[in-house]
C-alpha positions, 0 to 999 in steps of 0.5 A: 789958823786952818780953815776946814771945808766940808767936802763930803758926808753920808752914813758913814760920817764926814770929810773935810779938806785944810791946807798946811803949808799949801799941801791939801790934807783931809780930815775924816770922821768915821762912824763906829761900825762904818766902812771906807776905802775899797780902793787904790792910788796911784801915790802912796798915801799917809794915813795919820789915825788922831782918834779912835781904831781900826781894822785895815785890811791891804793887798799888794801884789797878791798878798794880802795883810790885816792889821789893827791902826789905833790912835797916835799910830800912822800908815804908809799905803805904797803905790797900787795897794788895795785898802779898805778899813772899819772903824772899829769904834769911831774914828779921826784920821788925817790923810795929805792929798797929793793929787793921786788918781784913785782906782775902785776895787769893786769887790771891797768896793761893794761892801762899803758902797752897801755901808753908806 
């Protein structure tokens, strides 16, 4: 049975941390309208999207991308790529925690930080 520990929650919804297998995941809950990310990570990151939809925007080595991430889809974001999404209605996703340094993109950074 997982164990769900409440790690984080503000204007935009809640997070919160299980183990599977001893490997640290998170769920996060995200409010419609709703802002995350404006960052990067030293690890590539996998974003599994359980419920809801969003609007990712990604930029990697100057080139940046848009897409839309529905439920039952997943993202890989490769090492170094700059990402932010909006929950365009609201939204469960899991990510694996695996000890990642995490660096601000302050221009997106600012937006979600304004969003909270």
């Amino acid at each position: 049975m997982f164990k769900f520990k409440l790690v984080g929650r503000d204007g935009r919804g809640e997070k919160y941390s299980f183990l599977v297998a001893n490997q640290k995941w998170v769920v996060i809950i995200t409010k419609k309208g709703k802002l995350r990310g404006g960052h990067l990570h030293s690890k590539k990151q996998l974003h599994v999207m359980l419920a809801g939809k969003w609007l990712v925007w990604a930029k990697l080595k100057g080139k940046q991308r848009k897409f839309i991430l529905k439920a039952g889809e997943a993202y890989i974001s490769p090492v170094g790529e700059i990402h932010m999404v909006k929950a365009l209605e609201r939204s469960i996703h899991i990510e694996q925690e695996q000890n990642s340094k995490t660096f601000m993109y302050k221009p997106w950074r600012r937006l979600v930080e304004k969003d909270k």
